[in-house]
VEXLOLUM-807576 format. One record per residue (C-alpha): residue number from 1; chain; x, y, z. Coordinates in nm, 2 decimals. Layout:
N
<r><num>NUM</num><cadena>A</cadena><c1>X</c1><c2>Y</c2><c3>Z</c3></r>
...
This chain:
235
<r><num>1</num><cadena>A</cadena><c1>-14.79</c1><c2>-15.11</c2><c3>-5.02</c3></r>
<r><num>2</num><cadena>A</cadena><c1>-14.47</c1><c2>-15.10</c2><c3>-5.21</c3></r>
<r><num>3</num><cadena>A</cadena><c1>-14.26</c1><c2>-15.09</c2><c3>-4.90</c3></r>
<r><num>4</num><cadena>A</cadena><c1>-14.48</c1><c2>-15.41</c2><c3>-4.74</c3></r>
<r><num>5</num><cadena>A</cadena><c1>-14.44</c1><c2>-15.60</c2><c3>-5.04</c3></r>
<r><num>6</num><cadena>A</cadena><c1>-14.06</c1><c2>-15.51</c2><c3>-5.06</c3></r>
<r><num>7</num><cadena>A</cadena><c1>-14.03</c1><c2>-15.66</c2><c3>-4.68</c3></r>
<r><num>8</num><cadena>A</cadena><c1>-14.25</c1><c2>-15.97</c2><c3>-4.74</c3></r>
<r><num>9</num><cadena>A</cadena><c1>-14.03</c1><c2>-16.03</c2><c3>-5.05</c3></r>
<r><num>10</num><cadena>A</cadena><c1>-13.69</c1><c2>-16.04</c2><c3>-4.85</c3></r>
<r><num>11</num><cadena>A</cadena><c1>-13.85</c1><c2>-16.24</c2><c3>-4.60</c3></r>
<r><num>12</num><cadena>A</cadena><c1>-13.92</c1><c2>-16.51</c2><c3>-4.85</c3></r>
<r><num>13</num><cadena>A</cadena><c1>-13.57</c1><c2>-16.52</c2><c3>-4.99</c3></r>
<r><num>14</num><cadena>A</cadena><c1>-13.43</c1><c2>-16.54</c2><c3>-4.64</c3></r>
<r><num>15</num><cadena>A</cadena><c1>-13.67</c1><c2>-16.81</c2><c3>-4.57</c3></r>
<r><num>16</num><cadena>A</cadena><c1>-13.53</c1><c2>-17.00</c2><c3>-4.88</c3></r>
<r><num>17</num><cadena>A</cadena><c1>-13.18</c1><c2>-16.95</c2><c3>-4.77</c3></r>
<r><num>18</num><cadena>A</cadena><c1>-13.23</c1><c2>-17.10</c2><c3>-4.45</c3></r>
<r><num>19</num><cadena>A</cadena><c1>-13.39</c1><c2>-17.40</c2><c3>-4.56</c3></r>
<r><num>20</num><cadena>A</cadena><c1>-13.13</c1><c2>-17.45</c2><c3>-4.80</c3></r>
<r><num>21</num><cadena>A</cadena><c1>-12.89</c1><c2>-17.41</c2><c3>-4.59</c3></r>
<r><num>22</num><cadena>A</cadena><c1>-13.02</c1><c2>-17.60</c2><c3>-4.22</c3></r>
<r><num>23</num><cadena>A</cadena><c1>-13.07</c1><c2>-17.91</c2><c3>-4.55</c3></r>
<r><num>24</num><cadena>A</cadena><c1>-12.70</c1><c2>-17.90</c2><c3>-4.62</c3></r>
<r><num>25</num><cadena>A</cadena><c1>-12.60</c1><c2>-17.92</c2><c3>-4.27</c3></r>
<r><num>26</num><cadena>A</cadena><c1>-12.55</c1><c2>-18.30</c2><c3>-4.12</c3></r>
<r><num>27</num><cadena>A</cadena><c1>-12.84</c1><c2>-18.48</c2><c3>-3.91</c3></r>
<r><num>28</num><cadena>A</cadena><c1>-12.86</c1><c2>-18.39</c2><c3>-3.53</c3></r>
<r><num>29</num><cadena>A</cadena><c1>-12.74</c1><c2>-18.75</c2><c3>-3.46</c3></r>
<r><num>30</num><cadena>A</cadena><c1>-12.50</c1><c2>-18.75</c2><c3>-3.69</c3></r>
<r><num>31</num><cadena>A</cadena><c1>-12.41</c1><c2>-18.99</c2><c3>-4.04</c3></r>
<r><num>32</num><cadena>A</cadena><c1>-12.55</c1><c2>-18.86</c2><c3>-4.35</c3></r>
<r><num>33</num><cadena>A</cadena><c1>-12.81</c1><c2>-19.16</c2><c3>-4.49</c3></r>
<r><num>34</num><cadena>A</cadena><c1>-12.52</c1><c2>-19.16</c2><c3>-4.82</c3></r>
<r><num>35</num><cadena>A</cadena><c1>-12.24</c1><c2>-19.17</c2><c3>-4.56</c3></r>
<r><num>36</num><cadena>A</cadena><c1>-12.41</c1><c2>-19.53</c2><c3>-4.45</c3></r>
<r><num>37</num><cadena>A</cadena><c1>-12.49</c1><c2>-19.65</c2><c3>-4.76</c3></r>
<r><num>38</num><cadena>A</cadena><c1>-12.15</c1><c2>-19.64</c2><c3>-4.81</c3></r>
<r><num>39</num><cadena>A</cadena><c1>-12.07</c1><c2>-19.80</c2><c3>-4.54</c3></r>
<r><num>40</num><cadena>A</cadena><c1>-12.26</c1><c2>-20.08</c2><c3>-4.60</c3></r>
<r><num>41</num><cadena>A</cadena><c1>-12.20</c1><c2>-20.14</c2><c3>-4.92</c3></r>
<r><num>42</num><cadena>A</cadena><c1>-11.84</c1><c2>-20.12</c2><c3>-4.86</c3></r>
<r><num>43</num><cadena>A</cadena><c1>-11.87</c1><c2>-20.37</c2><c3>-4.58</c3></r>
<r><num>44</num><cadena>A</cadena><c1>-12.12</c1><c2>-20.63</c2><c3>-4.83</c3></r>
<r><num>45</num><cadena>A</cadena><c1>-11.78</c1><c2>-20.69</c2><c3>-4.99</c3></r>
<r><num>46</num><cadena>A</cadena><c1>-11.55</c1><c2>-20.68</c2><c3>-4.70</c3></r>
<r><num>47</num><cadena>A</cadena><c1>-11.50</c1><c2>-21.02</c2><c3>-4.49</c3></r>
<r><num>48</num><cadena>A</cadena><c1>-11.59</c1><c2>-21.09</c2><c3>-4.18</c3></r>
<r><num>49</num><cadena>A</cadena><c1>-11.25</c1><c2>-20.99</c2><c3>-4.04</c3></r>
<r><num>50</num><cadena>A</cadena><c1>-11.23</c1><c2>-20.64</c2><c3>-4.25</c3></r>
<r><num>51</num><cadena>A</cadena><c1>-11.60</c1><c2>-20.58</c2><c3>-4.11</c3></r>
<r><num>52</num><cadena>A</cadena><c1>-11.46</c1><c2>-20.56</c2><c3>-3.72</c3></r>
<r><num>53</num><cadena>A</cadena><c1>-11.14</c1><c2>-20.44</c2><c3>-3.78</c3></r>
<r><num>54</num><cadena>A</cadena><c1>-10.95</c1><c2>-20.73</c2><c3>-3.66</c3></r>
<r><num>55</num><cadena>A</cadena><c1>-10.70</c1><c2>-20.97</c2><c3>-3.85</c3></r>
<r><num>56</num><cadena>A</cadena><c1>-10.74</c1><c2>-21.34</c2><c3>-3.91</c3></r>
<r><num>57</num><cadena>A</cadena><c1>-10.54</c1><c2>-21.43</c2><c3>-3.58</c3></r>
<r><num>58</num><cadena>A</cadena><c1>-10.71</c1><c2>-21.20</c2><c3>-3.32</c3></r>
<r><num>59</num><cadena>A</cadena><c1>-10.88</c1><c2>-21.35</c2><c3>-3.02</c3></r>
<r><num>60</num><cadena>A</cadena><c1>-11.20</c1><c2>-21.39</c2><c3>-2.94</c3></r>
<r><num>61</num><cadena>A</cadena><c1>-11.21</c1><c2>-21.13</c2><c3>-2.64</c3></r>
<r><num>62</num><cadena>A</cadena><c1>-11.07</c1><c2>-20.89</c2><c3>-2.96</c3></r>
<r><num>63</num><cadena>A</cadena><c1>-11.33</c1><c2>-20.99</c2><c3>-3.19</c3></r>
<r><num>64</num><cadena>A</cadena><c1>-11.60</c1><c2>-20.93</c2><c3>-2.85</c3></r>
<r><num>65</num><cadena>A</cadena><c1>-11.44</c1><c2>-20.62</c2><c3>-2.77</c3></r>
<r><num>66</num><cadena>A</cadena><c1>-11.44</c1><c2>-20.49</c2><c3>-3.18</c3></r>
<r><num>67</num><cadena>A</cadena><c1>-11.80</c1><c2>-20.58</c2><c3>-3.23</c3></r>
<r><num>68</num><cadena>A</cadena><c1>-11.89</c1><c2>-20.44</c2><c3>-2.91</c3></r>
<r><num>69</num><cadena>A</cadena><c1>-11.74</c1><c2>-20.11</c2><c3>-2.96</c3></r>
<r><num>70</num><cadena>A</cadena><c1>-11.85</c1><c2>-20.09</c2><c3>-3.37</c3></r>
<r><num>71</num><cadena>A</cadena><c1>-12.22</c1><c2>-20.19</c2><c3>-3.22</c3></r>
<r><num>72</num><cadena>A</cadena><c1>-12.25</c1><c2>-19.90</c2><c3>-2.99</c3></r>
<r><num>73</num><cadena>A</cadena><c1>-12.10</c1><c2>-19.64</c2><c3>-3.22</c3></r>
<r><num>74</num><cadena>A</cadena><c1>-12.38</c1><c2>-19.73</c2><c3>-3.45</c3></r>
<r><num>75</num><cadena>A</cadena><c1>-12.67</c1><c2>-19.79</c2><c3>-3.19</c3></r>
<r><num>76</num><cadena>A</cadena><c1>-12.59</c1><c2>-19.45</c2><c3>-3.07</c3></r>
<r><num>77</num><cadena>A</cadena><c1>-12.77</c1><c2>-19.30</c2><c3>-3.25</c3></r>
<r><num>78</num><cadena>A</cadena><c1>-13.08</c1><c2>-19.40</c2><c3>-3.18</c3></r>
<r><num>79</num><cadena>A</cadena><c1>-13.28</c1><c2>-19.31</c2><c3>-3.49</c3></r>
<r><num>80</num><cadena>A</cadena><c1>-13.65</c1><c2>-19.35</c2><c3>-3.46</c3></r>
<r><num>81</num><cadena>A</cadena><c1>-13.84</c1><c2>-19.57</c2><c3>-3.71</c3></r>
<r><num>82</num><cadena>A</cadena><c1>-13.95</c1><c2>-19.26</c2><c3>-3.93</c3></r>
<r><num>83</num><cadena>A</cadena><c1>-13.58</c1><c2>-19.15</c2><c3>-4.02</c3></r>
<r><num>84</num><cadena>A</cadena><c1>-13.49</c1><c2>-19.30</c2><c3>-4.36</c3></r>
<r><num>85</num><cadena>A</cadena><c1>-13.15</c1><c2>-19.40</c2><c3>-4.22</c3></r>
<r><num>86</num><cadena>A</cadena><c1>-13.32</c1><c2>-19.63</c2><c3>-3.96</c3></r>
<r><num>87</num><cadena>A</cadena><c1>-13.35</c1><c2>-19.94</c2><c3>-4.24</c3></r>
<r><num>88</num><cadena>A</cadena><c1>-13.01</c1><c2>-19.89</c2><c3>-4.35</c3></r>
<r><num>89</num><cadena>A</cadena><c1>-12.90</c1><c2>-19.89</c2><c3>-3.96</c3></r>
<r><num>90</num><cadena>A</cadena><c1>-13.06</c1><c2>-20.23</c2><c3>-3.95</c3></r>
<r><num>91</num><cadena>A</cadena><c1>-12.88</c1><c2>-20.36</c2><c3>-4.21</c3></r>
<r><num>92</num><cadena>A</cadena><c1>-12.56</c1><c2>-20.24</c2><c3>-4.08</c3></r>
<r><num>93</num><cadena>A</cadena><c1>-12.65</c1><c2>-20.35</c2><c3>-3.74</c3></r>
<r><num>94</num><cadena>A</cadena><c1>-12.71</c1><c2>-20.73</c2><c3>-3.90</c3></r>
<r><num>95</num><cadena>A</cadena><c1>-12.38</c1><c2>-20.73</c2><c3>-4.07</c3></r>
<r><num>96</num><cadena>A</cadena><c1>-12.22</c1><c2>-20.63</c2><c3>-3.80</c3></r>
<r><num>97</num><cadena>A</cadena><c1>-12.37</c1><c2>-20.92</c2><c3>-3.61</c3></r>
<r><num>98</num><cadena>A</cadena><c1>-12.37</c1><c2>-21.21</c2><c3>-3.90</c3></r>
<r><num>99</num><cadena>A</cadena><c1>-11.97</c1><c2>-21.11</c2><c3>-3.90</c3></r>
<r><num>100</num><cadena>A</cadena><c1>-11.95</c1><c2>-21.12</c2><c3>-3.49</c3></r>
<r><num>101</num><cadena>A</cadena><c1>-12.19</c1><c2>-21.46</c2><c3>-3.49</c3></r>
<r><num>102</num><cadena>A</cadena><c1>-11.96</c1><c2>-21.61</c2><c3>-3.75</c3></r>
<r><num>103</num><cadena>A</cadena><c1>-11.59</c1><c2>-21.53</c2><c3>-3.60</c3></r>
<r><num>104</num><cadena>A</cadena><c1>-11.74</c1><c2>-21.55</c2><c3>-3.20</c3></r>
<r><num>105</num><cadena>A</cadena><c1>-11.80</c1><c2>-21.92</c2><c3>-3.24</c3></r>
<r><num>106</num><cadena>A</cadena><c1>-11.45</c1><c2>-22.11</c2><c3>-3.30</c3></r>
<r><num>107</num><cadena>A</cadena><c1>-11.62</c1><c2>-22.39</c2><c3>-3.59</c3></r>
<r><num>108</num><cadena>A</cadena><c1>-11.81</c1><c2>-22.13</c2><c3>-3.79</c3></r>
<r><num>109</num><cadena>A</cadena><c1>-11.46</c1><c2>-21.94</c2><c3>-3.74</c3></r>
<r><num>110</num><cadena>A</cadena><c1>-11.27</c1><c2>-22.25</c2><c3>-3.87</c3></r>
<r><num>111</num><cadena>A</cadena><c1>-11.49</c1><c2>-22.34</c2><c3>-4.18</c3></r>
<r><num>112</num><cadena>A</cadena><c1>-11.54</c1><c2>-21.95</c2><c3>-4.27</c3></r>
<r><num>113</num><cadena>A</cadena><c1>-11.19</c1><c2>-21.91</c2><c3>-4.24</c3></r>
<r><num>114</num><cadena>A</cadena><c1>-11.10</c1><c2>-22.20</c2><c3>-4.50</c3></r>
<r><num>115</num><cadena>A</cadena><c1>-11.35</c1><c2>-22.07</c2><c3>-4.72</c3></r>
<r><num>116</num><cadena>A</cadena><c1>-11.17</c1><c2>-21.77</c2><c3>-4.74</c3></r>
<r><num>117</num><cadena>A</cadena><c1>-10.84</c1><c2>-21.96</c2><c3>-4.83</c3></r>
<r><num>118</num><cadena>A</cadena><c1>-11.00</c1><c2>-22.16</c2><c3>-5.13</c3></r>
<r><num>119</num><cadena>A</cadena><c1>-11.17</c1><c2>-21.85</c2><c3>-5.24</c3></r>
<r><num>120</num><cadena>A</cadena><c1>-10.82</c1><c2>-21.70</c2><c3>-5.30</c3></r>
<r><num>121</num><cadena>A</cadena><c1>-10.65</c1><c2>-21.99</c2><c3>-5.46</c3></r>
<r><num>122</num><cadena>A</cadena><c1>-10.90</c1><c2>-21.99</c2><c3>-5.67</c3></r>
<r><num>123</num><cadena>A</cadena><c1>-10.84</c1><c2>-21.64</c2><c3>-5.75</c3></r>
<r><num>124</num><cadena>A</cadena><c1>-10.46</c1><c2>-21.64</c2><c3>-5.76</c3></r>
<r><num>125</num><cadena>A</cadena><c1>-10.53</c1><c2>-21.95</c2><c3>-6.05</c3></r>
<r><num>126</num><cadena>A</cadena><c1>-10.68</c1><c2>-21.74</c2><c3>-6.22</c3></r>
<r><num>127</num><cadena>A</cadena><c1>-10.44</c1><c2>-21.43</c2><c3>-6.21</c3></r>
<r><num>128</num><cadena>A</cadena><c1>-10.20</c1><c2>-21.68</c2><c3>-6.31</c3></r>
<r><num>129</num><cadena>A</cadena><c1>-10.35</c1><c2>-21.86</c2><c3>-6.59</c3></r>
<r><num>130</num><cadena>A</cadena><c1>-10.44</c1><c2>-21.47</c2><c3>-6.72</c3></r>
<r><num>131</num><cadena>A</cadena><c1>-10.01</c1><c2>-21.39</c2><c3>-6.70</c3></r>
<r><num>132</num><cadena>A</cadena><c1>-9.96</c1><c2>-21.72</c2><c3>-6.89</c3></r>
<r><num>133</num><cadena>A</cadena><c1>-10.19</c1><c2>-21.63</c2><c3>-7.14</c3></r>
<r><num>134</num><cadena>A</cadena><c1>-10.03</c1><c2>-21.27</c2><c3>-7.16</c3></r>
<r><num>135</num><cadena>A</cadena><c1>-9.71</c1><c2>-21.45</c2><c3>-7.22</c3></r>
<r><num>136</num><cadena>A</cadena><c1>-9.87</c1><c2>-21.66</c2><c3>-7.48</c3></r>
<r><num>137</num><cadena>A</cadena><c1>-9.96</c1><c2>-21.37</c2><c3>-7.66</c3></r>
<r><num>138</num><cadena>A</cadena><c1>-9.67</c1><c2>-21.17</c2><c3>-7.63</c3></r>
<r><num>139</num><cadena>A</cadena><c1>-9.46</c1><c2>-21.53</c2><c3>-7.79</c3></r>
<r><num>140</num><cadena>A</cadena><c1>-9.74</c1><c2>-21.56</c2><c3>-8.08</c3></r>
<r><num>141</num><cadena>A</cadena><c1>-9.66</c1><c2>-21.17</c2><c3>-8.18</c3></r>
<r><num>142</num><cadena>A</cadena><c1>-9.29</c1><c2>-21.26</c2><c3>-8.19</c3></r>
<r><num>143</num><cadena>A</cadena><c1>-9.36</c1><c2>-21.53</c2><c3>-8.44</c3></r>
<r><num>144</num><cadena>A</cadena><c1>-9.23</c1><c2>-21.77</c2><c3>-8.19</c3></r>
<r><num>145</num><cadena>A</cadena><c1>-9.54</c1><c2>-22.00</c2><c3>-8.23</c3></r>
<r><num>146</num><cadena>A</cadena><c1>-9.41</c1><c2>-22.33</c2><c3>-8.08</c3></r>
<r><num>147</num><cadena>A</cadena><c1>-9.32</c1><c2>-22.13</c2><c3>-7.78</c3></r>
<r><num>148</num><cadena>A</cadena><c1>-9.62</c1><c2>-21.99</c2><c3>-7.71</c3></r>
<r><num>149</num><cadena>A</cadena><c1>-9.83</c1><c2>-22.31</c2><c3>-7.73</c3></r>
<r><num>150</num><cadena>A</cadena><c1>-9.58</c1><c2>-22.52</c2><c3>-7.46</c3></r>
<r><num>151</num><cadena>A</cadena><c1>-9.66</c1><c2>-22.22</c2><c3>-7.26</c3></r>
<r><num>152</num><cadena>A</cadena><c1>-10.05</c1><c2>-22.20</c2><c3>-7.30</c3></r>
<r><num>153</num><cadena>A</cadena><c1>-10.08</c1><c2>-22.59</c2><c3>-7.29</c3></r>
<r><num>154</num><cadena>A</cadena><c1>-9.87</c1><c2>-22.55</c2><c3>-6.94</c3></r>
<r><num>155</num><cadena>A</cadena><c1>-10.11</c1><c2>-22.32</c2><c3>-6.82</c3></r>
<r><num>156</num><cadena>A</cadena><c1>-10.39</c1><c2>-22.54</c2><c3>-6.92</c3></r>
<r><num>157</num><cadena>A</cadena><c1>-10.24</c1><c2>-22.85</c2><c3>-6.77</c3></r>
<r><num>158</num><cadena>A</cadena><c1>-10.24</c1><c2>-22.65</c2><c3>-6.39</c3></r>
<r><num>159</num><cadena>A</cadena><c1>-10.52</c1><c2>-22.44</c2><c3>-6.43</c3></r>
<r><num>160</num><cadena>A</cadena><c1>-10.75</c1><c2>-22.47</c2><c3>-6.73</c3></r>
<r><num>161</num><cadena>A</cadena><c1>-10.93</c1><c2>-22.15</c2><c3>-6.79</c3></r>
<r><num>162</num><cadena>A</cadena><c1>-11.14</c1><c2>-22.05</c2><c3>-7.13</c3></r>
<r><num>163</num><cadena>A</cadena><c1>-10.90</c1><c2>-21.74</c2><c3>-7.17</c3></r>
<r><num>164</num><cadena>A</cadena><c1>-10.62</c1><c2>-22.03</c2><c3>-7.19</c3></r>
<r><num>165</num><cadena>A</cadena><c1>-10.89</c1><c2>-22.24</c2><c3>-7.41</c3></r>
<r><num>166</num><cadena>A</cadena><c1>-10.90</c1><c2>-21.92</c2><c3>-7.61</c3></r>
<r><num>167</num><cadena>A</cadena><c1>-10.53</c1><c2>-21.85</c2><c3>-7.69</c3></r>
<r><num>168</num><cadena>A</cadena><c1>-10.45</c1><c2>-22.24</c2><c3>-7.78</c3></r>
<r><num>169</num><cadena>A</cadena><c1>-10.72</c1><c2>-22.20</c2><c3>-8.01</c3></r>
<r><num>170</num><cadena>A</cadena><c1>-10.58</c1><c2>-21.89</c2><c3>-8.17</c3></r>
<r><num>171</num><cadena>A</cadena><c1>-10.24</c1><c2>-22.09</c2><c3>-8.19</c3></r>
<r><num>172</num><cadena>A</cadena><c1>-10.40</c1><c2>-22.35</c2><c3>-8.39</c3></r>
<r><num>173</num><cadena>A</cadena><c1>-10.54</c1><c2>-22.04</c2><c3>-8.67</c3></r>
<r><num>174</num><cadena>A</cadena><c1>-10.17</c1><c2>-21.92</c2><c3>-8.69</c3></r>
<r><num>175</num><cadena>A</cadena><c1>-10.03</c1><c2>-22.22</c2><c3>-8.70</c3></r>
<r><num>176</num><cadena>A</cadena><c1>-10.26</c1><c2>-22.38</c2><c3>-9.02</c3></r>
<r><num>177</num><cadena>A</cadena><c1>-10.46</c1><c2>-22.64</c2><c3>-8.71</c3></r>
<r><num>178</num><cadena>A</cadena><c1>-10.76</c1><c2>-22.48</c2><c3>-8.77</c3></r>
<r><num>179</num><cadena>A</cadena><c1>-10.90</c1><c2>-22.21</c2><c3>-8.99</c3></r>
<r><num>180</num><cadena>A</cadena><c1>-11.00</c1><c2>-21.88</c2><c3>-8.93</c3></r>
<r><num>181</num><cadena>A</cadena><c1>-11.39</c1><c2>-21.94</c2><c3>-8.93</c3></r>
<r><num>182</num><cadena>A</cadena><c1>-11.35</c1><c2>-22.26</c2><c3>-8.72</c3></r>
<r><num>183</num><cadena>A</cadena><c1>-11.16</c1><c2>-22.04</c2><c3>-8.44</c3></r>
<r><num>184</num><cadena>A</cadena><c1>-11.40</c1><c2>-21.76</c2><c3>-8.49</c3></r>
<r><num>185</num><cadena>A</cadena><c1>-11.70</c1><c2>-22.02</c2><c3>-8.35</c3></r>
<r><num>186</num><cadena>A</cadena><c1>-11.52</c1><c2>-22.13</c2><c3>-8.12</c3></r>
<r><num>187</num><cadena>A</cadena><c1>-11.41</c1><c2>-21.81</c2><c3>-7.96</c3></r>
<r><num>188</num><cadena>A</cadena><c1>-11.77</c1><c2>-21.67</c2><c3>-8.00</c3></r>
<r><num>189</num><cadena>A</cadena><c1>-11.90</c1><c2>-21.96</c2><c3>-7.75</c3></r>
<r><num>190</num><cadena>A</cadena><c1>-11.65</c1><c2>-21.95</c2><c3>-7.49</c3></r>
<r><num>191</num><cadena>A</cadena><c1>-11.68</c1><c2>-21.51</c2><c3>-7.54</c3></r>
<r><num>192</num><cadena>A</cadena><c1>-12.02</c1><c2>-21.54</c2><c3>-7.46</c3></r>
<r><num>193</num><cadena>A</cadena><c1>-11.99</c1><c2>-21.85</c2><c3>-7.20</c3></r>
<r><num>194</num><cadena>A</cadena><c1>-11.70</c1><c2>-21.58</c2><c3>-7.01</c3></r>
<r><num>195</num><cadena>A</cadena><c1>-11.84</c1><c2>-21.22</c2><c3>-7.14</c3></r>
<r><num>196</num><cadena>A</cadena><c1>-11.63</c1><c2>-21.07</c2><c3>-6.89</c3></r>
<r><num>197</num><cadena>A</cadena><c1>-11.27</c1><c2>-21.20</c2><c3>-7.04</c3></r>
<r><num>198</num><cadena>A</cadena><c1>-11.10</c1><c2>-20.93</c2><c3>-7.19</c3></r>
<r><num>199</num><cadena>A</cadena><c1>-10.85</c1><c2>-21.18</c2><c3>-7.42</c3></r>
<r><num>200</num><cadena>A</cadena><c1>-11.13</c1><c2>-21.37</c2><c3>-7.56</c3></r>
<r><num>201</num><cadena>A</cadena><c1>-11.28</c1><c2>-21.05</c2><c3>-7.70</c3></r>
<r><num>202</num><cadena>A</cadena><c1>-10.93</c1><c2>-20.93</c2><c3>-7.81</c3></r>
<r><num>203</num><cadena>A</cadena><c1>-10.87</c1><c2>-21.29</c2><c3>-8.02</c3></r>
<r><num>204</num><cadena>A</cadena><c1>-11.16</c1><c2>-21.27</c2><c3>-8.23</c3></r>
<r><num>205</num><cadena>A</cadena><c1>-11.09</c1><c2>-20.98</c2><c3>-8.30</c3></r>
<r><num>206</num><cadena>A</cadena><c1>-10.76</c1><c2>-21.09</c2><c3>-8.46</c3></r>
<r><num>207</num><cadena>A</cadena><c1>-10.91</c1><c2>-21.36</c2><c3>-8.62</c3></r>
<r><num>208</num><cadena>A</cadena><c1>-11.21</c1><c2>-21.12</c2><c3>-8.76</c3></r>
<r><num>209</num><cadena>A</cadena><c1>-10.93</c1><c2>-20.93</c2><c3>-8.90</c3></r>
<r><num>210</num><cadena>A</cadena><c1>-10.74</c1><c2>-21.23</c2><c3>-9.12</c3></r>
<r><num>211</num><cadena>A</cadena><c1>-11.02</c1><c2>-21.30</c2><c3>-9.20</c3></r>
<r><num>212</num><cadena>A</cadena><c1>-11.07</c1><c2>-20.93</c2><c3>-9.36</c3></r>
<r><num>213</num><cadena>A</cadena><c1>-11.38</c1><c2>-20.80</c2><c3>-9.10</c3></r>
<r><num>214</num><cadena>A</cadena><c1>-11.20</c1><c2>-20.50</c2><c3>-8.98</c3></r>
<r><num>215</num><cadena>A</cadena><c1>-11.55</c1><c2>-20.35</c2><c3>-8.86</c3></r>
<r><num>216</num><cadena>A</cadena><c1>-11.61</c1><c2>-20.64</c2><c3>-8.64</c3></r>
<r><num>217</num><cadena>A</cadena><c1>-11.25</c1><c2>-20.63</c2><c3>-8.55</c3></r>
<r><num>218</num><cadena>A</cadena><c1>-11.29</c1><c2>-20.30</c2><c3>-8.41</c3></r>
<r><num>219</num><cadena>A</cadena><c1>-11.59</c1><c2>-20.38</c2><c3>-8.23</c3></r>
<r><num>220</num><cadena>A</cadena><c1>-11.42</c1><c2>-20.66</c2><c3>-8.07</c3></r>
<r><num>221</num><cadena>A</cadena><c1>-11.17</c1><c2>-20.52</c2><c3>-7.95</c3></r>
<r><num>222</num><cadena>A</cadena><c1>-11.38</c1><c2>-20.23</c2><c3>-7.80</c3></r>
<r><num>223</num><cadena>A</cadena><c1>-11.55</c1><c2>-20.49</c2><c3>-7.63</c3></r>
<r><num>224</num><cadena>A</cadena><c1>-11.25</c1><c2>-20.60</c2><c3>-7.47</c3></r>
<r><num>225</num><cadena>A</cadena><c1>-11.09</c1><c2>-20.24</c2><c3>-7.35</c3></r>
<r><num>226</num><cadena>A</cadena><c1>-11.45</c1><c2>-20.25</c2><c3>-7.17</c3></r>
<r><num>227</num><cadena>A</cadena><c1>-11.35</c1><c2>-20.59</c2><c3>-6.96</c3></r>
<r><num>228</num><cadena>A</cadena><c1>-11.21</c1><c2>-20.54</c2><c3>-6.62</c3></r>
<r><num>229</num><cadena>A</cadena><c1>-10.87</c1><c2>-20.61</c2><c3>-6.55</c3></r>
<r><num>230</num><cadena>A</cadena><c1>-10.84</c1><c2>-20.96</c2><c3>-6.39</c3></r>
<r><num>231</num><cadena>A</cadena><c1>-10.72</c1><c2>-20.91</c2><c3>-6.01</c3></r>
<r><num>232</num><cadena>A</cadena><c1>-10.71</c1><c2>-21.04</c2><c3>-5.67</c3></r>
<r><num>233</num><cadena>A</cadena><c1>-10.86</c1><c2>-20.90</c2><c3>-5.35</c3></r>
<r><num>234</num><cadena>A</cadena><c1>-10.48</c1><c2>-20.88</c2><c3>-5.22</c3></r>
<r><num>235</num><cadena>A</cadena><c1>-10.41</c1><c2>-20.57</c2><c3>-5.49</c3></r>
């Protein structure tokens, strides 16, 4: 009995291996269902042009040809409705084809396209209003006050932003405009109006400070290392 048990024993842990390991190896058809998640979220924030693989001048027999090849890679591999990868096949299959429909048909093409150019203007405003305001600061902890208001009212006058907003209204505090309390509401609105501005978290913080709240000094300024850095989809 011993020797039976022994052999039924090693057959079980052998069984476990196996399983363990034929789960570890890829599908039959290829694409692991994380491998296309990743895909497809990648290409939710990707443009039409990044989704086919083609630039912003190609021609329409290279946009025909890109979807046509990226649409057979995918549809090759003919999942049945029971895998779990099959819905996020669909999807892919639809973005592939919302980014063909879009760049196939030369007006859709033309009003996408000049989407995509305000879109980044708009962006590259903001980049630059956030350097001016960097500036700013870097004037107002040099003392040079006057300085560092002609710049933040210059970057106000081109492209007002609440950061901007922000910094003038820090200005004001140093500069005996406006006292510390006043700035403090003010910067609290426009923090919680723009939550995700690091440099409005970082000036009431200062002003939380002269006005002798270090704890919420530190916790503002905590807030703010949390912010993501502001950037363009060019970096």
């Amino acid at each position: 009995m011993a020797h039976h048990g022994r052999a039924f024993a090693l057959t079980t842990t052998q069984m476990i291996i196996a399983d363990e390991a034929q789960r570890q190896l890829p599908p039959p058809n290829g694409h692991r269902i994380e491998e296309m998640q990743a895909t497809l979220s990648r290409w939710t924030r990707s443009t039409h042009f990044e989704v086919l693989g083609v630039t912003e001048k190609a021609s329409f027999d290279e946009v025909r040809a890109a979807f046509g090849e990226l649409l057979e890679r995918w549809a090759s591999l003919g999942l049945t409705p029971e895998d779990p990868r099959a819905a996020v096949l669909d999807a892919i299959v639809r973005r592939l084809e919302e980014a063909y429909d879009t760049l196939s048909e030369p007006r859709e093409r033309e009003r996408y396209a000049m989407g995509l150019e305000v879109s980044q203007e708009h962006l590259d405003g903001r980049l630059r209003a956030h350097e001016a305001s960097a500036r700013a600061m870097h004037l107002a902890e040099r003392g040079e006050l006057e300085a560092a208001e002609r710049a933040i009212r210059e970057s106000l006058a081109s492209s007002p932003t609440a950061e901007a907003e922000g910094l003038l209204t820090f200005l004001r505090t140093e500069r005996g405009g406006m006292t510390a309390s006043e700035a403090g509401d003010r910067l609290r609105r426009l923090a919680e109006q723009n939550p995700s501005s690091a440099i409005l978290f970082e000036l009431l913080g200062r002003v939380a400070a002269r006005e002798g709240r270090h704890e919420d000094a530190r916790r503002h300024v905590l807030d703010g290392l949390e912010r993501p850095p502001v950037r363009t989809n060019r970096s």
